[in-house]
C-alpha positions as semicolon CSV with decimal commas, in nm:
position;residue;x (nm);y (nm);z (nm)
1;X;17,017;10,504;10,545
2;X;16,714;10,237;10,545
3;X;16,700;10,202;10,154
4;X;16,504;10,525;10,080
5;X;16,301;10,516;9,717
6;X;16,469;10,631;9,435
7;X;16,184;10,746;9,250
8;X;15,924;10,896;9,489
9;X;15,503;10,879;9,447
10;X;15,352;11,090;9,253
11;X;15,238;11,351;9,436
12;X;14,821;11,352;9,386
13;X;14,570;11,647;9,489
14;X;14,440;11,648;9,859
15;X;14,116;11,410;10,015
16;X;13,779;11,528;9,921
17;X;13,571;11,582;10,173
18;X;13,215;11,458;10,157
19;X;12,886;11,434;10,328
20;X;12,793;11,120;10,464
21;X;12,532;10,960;10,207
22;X;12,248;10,675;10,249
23;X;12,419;10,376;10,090
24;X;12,249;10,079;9,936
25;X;12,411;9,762;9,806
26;X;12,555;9,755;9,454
27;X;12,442;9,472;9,229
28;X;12,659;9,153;9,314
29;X;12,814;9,000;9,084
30;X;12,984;8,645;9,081
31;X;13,412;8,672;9,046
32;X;13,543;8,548;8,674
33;X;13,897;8,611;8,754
34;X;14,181;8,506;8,922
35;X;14,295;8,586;9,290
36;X;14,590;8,719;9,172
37;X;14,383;8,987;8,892
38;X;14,147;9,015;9,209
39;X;14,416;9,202;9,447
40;X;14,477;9,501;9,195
41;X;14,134;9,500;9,012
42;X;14,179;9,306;8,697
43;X;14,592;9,245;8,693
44;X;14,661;9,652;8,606
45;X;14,830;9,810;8,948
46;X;14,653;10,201;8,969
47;X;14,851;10,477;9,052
48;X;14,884;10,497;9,404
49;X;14,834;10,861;9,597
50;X;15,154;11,043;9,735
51;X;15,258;11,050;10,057
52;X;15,178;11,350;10,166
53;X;14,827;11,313;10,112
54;X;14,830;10,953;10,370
55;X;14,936;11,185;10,592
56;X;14,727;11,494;10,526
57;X;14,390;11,217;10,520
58;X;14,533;11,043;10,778
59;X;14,587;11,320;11,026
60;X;14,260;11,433;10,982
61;X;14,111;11,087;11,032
62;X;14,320;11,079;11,362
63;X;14,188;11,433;11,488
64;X;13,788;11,307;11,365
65;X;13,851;10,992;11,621
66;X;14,023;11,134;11,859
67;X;13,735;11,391;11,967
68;X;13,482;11,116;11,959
69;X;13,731;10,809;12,174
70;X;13,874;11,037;12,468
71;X;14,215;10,955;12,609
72;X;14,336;10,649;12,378
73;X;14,508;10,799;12,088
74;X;14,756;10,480;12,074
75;X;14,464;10,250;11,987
76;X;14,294;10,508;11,747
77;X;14,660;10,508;11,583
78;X;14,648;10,132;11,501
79;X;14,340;10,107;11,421
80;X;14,407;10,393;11,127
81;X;14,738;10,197;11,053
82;X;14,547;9,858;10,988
83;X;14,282;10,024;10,755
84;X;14,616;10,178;10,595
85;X;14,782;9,807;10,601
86;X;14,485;9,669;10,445
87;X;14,398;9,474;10,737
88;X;14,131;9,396;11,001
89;X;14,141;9,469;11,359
90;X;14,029;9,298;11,637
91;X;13,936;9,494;11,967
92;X;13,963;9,274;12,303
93;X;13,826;9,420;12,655
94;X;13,588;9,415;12,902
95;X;13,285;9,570;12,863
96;X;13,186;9,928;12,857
97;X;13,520;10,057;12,780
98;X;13,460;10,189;12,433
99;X;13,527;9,885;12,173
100;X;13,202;9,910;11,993
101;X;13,231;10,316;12,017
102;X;13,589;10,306;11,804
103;X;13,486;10,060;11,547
104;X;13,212;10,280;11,513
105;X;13,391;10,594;11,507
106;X;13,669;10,491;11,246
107;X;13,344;10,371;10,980
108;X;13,157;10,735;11,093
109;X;13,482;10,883;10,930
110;X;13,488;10,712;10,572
111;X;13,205;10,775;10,341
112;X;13,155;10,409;10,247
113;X;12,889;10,132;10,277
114;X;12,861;10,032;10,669
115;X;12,693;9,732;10,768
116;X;12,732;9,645;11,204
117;X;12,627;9,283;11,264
118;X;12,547;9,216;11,650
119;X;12,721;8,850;11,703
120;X;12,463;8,638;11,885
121;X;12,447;8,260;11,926
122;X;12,155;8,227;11,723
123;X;12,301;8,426;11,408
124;X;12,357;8,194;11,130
125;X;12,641;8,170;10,902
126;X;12,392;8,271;10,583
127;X;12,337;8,609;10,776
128;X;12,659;8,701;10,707
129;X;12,754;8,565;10,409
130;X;12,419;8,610;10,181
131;X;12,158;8,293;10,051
132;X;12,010;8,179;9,753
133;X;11,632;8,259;9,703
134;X;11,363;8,126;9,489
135;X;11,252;8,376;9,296
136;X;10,917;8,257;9,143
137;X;10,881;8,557;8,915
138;X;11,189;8,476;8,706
139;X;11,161;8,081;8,798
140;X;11,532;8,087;8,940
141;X;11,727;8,125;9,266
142;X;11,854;8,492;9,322
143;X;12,149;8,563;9,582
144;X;12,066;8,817;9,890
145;X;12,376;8,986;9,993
146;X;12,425;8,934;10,331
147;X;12,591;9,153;10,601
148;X;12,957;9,106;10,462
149;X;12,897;9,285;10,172
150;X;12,999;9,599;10,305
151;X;13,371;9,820;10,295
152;X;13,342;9,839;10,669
153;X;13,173;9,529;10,860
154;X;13,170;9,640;11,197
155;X;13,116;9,267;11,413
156;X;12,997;9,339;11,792
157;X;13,078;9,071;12,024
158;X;13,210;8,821;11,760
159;X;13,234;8,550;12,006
160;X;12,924;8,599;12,149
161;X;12,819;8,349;11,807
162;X;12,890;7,965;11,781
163;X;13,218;7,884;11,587
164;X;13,001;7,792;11,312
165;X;12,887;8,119;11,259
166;X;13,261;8,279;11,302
167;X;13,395;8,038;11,089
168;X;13,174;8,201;10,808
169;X;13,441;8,495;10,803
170;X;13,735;8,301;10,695
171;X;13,702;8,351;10,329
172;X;13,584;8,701;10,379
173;X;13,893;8,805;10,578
174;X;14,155;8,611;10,372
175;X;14,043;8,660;10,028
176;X;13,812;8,950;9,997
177;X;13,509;8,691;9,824
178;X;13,216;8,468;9,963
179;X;13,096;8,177;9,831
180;X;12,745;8,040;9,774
181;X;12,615;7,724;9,651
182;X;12,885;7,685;9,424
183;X;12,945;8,062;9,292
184;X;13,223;8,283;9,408
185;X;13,141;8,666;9,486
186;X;13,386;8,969;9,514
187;X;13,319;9,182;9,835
188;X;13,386;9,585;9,725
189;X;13,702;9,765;9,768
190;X;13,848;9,887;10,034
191;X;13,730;9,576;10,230
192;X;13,784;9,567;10,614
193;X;13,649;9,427;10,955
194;X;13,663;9,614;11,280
195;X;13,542;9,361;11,535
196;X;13,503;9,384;11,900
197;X;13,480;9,048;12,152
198;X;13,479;8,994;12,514
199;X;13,769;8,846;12,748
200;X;13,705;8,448;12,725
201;X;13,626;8,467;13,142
202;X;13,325;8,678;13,052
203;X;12,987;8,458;13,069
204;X;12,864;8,320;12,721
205;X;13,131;8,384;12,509
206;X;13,302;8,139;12,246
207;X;13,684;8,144;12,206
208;X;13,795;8,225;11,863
209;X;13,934;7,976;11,651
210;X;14,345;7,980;11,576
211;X;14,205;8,037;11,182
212;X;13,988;8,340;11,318
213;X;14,238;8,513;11,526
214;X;14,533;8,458;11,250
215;X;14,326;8,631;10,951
216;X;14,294;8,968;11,194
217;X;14,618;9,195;11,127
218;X;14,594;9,347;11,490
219;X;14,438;9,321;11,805
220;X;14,427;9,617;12,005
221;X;14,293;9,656;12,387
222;X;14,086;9,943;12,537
223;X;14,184;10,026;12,844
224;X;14,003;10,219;13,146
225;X;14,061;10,621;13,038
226;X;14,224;10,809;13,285
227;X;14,071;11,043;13,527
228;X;14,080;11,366;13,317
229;X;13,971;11,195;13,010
230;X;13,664;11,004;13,186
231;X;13,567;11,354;13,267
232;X;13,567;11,494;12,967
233;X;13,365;11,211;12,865
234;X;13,152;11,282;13,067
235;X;13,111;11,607;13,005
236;X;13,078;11,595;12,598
237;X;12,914;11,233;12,623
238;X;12,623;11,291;12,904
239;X;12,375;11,540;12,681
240;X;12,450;11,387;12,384
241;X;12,704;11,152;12,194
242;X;12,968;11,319;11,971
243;X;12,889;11,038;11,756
244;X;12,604;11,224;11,614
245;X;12,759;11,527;11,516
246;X;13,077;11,308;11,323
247;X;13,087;11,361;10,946
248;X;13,310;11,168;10,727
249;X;13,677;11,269;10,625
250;X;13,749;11,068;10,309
251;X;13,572;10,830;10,096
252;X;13,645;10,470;10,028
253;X;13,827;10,554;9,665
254;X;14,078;10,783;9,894
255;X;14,160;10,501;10,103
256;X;14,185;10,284;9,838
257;X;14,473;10,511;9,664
258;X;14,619;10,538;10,032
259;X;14,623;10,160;10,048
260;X;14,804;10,156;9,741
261;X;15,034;10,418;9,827
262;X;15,156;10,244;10,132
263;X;15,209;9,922;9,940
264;X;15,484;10,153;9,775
265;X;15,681;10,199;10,078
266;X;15,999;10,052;10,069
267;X;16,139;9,777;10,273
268;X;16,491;9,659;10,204
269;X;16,593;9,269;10,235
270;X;16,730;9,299;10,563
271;X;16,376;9,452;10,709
272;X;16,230;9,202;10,574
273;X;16,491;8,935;10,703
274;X;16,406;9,112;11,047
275;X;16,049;9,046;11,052
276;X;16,099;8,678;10,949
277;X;16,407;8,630;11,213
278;X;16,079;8,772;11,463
279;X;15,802;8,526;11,334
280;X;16,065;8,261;11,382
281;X;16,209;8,298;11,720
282;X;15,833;8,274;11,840
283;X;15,839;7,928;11,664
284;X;16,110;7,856;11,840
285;X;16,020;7,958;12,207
286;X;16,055;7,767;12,496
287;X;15,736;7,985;12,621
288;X;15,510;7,935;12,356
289;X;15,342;7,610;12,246
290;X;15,184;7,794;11,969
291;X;15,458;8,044;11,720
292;X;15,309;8,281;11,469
293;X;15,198;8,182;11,106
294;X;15,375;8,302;10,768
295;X;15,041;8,550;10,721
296;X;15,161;8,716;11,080
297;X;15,497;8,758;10,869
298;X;15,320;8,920;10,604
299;X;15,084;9,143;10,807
300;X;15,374;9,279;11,031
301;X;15,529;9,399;10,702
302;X;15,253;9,569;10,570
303;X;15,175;9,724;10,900
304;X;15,510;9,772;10,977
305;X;15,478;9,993;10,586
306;X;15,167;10,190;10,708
307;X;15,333;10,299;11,018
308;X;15,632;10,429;10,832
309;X;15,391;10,632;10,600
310;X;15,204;10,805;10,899
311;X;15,554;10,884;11,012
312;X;15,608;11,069;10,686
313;X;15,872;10,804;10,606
314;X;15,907;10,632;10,227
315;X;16,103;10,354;10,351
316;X;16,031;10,144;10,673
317;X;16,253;10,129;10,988
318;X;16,330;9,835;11,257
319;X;16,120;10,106;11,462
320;X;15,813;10,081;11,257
321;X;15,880;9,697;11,302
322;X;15,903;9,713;11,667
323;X;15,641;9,953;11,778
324;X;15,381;9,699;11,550
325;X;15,487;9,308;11,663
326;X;15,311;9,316;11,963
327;X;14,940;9,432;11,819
328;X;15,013;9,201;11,552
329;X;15,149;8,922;11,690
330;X;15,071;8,894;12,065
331;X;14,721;8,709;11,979
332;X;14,823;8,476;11,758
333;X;15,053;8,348;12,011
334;X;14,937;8,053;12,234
335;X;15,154;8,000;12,574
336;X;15,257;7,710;12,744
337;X;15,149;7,605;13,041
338;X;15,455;7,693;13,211
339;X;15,376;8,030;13,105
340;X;15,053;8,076;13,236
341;X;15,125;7,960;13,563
342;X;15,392;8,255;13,608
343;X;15,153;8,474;13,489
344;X;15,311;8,558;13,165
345;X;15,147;8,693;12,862
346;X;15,227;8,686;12,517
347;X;15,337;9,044;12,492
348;X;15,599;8,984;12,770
349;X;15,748;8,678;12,530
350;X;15,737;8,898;12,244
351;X;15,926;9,204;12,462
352;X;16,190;8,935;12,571
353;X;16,210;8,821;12,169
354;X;16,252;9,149;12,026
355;X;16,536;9,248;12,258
356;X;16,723;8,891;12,193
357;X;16,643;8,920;11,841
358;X;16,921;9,110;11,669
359;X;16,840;9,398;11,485
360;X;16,988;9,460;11,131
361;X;17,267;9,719;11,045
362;X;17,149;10,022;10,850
363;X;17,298;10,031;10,494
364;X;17,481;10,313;10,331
């Protein structure tokens, strides 16, 4: 077998479901530890929840979605598994499909702070990140929290701002902080963006950096719905929007013990092996100018753990590996131009890789 867990999670009491609550921003306070302290809260790892209950909270999560985004449980899937993997999501298509609608729908579900910044080519980076004020009552400058202080950021049309303005996400993404005129401030916990962008064809959009496009775990594409589900959109969507009537499933300290209890899944040394032999061959590639990073190494692990927990599994399979390279690595990829001109994209490299790449032996 694939390495199961000797000693399993503890198993821990079921979600609580709450009401969805008017949130306000916490006090900010500046960071006075180290990034390593910063990733479990002051260096002490909590007990992570079992299991069971990822996939009782998750399920329900799922079901929440799925009534509101008809006919696209796939991408309401990964999108669960990258809040799961601790990651953010990016959500490419054409207008009017739904983008905005999901990352919408997945914050509706968690009773957490919610912030949605519309990305515009005036919006400055401080509008995002926060700014120092002159306060003249206290005779000091006092920080304003900006838009990023949020669990869920939901960013519509990120490339609809000037790279200036995405580039003020980088430290957000990567490290969980912003920083202001000198001072360092931790963003709360879970942390996670859910942004939607246009194709690069569409008129007055900005391509996303490499930098921006590597720190996003997954990128996921809408789709047109099929005939029967645009009808029942239609249907449930023309009086009213289901959005409305949504009420939140779990709270942000039940995804945080999720989180941790995915972290816990177990992936042996030749998974792991796998996933670099992957991230390697795309280096490698006669078809790509462009390979993916170390981080793309790391987030196809972690997702590649959260899919294995919504599967009910402890320990992660070259399946969960599989089924997750493409969402996370397909746009960090850049093609040559040999490969544009036959019309090939990055997931057809990636489908040729992964059946070249040879897949490890299970252990006994």
């Amino acid at each position: 077998m694939w390495g199961k867990i000797e000693n399993p999670l503890r198993r821990a009491s079921g979600a609580h479901i709450q009401e969805p609550s008017v949130s306000t921003h916490d006090e900010v306070h500046p960071v006075r530890h180290t990034p390593e302290q910063r990733r479990v809260d002051g260096g002490a790892p909590r007990s992570g929840a079992a299991l069971d209950q990822v996939l009782q909270v998750a399920s329900s999560l799922q079901s929440a979605m799925n009534t509101v985004i008809e006919g696209k449980p796939a991408a309401v899937r990964t999108a669960v598994t990258a809040l799961l993997a601790e990651g953010h999501l990016l959500i490419e298509d054409v207008p009017g499909v739904g983008k905005t609608m999901l990352a919408k729908t997945l914050a509706r579900c968690i009773d957490a702070s919610v912030r949605r910044v519309q990305f515009t080519p005036d919006l400055l980076p401080s509008d995002i990140t926060g700014v120092s004020v002159y306060n003249q009552d206290v005779r000091d400058f006092e920080f304003r929290p900006g838009a990023i202080f949020a669990n869920v950021v939901v960013g519509d049309e990120i490339n609809r701002a000037s790279p200036k303005t995405q580039s003020a996400l980088l430290e957000s993404m990567e490290e969980a902080q912003v920083t202001v005129d000198g001072t360092t401030y931790a963003l709360p916990r879970p942390f996670m963006v859910l942004a939607t962008q246009n194709p690069i064809e569409m008129e007055g959009t900005y391509p996303l950096p490499e930098a921006q496009r590597d720190r996003f775990m997954a990128r996921i594409s809408m789709g047109y719905p099929s005939a029967r589900s645009e009808v029942d959109m239609l249907d449930q969507h023309s009086a009213r929007s289901p959005l409305d009537e949504l009420r939140p499933v779990t709270d942000a300290a039940t995804v945080t013990q999720m989180i941790e209890a995915v972290r816990g899944v177990h992936a042996s040394q030749a998974l792991k092996q796998y996933v670099v032999d992957l991230t390697q061959a795309t280096r490698s590639s006669s078809a790509l100018r462009l390979g993916a990073s170390p981080r793309a190494s790391l987030h196809l692990l972690r997702a590649s753990r959260a899919h294995a927990a919504l599967a009910g599994r402890d320990h992660v399979l070259p399946d969960d590996v599989q089924s997750m390279t493409i969402p996370v690595l397909a746009h960090r990829l850049m093609l040559t131009g040999e490969s544009q001109l036959a019309h090939r994209s990055a997931a057809d490299v990636l489908t040729d890789l992964l059946q070249r790449v040879r897949v490890p032996a299970p252990t006994r």
